[in-house]
N, C-alpha and C positions, 0 to 999 in steps of 0.2 A: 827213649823213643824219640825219633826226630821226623817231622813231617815236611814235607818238600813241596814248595809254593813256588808261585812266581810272585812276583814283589817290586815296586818302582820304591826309586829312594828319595825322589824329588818330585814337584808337581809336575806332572806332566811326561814323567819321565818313562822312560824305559821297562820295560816290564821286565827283570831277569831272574836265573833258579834263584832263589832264597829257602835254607831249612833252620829249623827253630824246635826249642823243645818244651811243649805243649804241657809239661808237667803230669801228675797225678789226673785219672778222669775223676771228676764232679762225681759225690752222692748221688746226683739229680740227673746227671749232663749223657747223652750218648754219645758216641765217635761214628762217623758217616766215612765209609770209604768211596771217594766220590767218583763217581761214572761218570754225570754230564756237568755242565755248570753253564748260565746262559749269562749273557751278556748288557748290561740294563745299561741306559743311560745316568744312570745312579752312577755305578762305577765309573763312569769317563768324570763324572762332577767330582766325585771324592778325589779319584787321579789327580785329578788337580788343584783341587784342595780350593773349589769352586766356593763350599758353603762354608770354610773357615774350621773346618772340624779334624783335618786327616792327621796323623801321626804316622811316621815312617820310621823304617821301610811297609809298605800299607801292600796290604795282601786283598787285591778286590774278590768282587763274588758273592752271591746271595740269592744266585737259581739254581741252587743245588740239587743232584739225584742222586742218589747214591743207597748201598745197602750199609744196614749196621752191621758194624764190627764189633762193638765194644757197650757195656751200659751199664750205668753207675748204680750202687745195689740199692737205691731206693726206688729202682725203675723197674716198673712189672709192664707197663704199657704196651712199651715199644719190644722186639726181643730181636737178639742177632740174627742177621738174614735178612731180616725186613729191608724191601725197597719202598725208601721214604724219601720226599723232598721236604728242603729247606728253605726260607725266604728269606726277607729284610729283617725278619725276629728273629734272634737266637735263643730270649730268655726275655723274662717280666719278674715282678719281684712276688707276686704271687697271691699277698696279702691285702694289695690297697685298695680302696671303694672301686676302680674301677678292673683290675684283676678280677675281686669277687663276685662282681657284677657279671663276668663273661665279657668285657671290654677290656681285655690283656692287653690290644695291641692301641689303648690311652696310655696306659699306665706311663705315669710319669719318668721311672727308674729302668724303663725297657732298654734292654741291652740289645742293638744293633750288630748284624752279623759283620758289619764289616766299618765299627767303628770304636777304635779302641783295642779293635782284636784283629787276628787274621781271620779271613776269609774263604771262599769258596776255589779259588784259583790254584788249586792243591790235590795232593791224592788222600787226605783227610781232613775234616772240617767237625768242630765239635759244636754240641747245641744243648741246652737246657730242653729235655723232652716232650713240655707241650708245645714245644715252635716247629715239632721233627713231624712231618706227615703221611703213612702208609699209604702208599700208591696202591688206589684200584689196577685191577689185574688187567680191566679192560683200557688203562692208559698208556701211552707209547712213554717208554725213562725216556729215551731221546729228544723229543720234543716236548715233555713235561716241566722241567726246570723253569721257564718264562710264564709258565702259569702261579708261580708261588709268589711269583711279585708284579708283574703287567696283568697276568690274569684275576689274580686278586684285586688289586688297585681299581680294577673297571668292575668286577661284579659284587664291590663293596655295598658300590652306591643303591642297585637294582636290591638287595636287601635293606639296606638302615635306610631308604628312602620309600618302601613301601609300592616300590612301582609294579602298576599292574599292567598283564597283557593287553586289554586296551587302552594302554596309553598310547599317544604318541609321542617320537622320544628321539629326538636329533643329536648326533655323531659330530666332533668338530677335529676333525683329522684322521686320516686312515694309516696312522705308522703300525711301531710296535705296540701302542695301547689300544687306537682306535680297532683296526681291523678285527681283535678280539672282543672289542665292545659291540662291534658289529654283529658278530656270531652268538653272542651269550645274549642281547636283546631281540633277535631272528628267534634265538631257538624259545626266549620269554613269552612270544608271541606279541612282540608290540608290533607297532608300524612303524620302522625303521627310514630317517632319514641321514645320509651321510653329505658332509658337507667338507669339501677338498678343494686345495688351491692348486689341486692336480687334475684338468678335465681327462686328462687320459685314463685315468684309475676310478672312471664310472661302470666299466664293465666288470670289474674285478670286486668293486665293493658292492655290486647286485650280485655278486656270485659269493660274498662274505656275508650276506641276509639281508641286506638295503632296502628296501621298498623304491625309495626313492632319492635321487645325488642333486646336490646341488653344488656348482661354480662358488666357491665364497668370498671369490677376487669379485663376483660382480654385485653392487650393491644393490641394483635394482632386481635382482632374485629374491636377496634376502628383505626390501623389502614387501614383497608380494607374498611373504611369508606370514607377516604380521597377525600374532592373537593365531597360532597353529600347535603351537607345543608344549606337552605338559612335562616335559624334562627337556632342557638341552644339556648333555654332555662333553665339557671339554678337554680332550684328552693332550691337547699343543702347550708348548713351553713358551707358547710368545706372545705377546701383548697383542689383540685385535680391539675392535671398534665394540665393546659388549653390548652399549645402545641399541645397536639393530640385532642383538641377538635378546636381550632383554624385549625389546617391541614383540620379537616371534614367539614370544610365550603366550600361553590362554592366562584368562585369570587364574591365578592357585598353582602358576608354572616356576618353575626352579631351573637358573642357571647356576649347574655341577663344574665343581673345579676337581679332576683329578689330576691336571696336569700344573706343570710347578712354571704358570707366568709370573712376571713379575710383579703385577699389580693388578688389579680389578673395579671397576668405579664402574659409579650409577649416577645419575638423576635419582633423587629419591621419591620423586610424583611418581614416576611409573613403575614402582615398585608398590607404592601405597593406594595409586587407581585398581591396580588389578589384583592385588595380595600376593603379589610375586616376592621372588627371597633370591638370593645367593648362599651359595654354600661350598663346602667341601668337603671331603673323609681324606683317611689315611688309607692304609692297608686293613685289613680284616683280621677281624682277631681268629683266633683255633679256629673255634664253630662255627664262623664264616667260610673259611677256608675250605673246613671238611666239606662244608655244601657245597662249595665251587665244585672240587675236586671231585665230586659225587654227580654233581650237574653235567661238569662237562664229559666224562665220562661216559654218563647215560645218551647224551647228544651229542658223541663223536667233536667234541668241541677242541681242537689243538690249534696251536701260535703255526703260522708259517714259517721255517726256521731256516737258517744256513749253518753248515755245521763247518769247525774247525778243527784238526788236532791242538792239544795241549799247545805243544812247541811250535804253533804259528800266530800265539794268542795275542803277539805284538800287529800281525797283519791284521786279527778282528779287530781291534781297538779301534786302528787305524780306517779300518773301514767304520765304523759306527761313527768316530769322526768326523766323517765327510758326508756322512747324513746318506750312506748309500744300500743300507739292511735292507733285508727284503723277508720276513719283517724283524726276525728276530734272531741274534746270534747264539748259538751255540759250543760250545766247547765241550769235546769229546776225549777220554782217556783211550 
């Protein structure tokens, strides 16, 4: 059997056909014949071999749709037919304190869909069965795929952090992660603030569940904000001014890192005047997951998407490069 990818051989390089032979299916593992596959900023970092980890020729992908074709005979779960998405996890080892705890996706030995192995950018994609997710019936496959890894990512936090609907609970960026953080704490019932270095995209983030936008170029908003917020959420990749968004906390407030800046610092007074914290998560393990997928479904929750065919996935790339998605790419068979 030979499965047909598209594949870069260098950093940064060229995406072109590459096929490979995937071997024997896994006791465990299913075979996904992929329909959609979304586009992450994840895969432009590995392309480039950003975090020091890629192996080539590197097969990106890791918003997987697709239905099963195939499943290994200790799999009763999942059964061929099924339309399922894939994310950032392909596999976990199964057995370790945090596997058995229902924390799969700590697990130290977790196998990443798209490190070490080929990927999503293919007409099959294989996965260890509890990382494979049954699509409710009432989800669109086409715009599904960016929910198994941006949509998770942001509705990690709103579970392991215990947030209630009234909290209130600030937004730091409206892209691919923000806009759906936007949606999934609207539909939580908190009081939603989003906060953009885009004033133009105040109309559009009251129309994503905002309550309220704020300018975050200007400092004298942010600091009028001061002792307001019992989460701020950061979903940006780049180093801001954390102080004045540490001040806009209440006492017992938490500034969330879901977005991968490069650094984060405090004054440690104002963290110990008011019992504020810093933090972060990963992505969600299964039974995170399933609840998203269950969430958003029940409250019409989808990514804004652009779609691609397969064979123009050099022109996606290249648009997520230039920072111009609107919010989330897709790629279609």
């Amino acid at each position: 059997m030979t499965i047909k990818a598209y594949a870069a051989y260098e950093p940064g390089g060229t995406l072109k056909p590459f096929e490979y032979d995937p071997g024997s299916l896994g006791r465990d593992r299913v075979e996904i014949d992929v329909e959609f596959c979304g586009i992450c900023h994840s895969d432009l970092s590995m392309l480039d071999n950003k975090w020091g980890m890629t192996e080539y020729p590197f097969v990106p992908g890791h918003e997987v749709v697709g239905t099963i074709a195939a499943v290994g005979e200790l799999v009763s779960e999942i059964k061929v037919g099924q339309r399922v998405g894939l994310g950032w996890f392909a596999g976990s080892c199964m057995h370790c304190e945090w596997c058995m705890s229902g924390n799969h996706n700590l697990c130290r030995t977790a196998e990443a869909t798209i490190i070490g192995r080929h990927g999503g950018f293919a007409n099959k994609v294989r996965a260890h069965w509890s990382w494979v997710f049954p699509l409710p019936e009432a989800s669109d496959p086409a715009t599904a795929g960016p929910m198994f890894c941006g949509g998770i990512t942001v509705f990690n936090p709103v579970v392991q952090l215990n947030v209630k609907p009234t909290d209130r609970v600030g937004v730091i960026g409206i892209g691919g992660l923000g806009h759906l953080a936007l949606r999934f704490l609207h539909a939580w019932g908190c009081d939603v603030t989003a906060f953009s270095t885009s004033p133009d995209k105040e109309e559009e983030a009251r129309q994503l569940g905002a309550n309220h936008f704020v300018n975050s170029r200007d400092p004298n908003a942010l600091e009028k904000l001061a002792n307001s917020f019992d989460l701020i959420l950061s979903t940006v990749g780049v180093d801001l001014d954390w102080q004045l968004y540490i001040a806009a906390l209440r006492p017992k407030g938490r500034l969330h890192l879901v977005g991968i800046a490069s650094e984060v610092s405090s004054q440690v007074f104002p963290l110990i005047d008011g019992q504020k914290s810093i933090s972060a998560t990963p992505l969600g393990s299964p039974t995170t997951t399933v609840k998203m997928i269950n969430f958003a479904a029940r409250h019409g929750i989808e990514p804004i998407t652009e779609m691609f065919p397969f064979d123009r996935v050099n022109e996606a790339m290249e648009k997520l490069r230039n920072g111009k998605p609107r919010y989330r790419l897709v790629l279609k068979h």
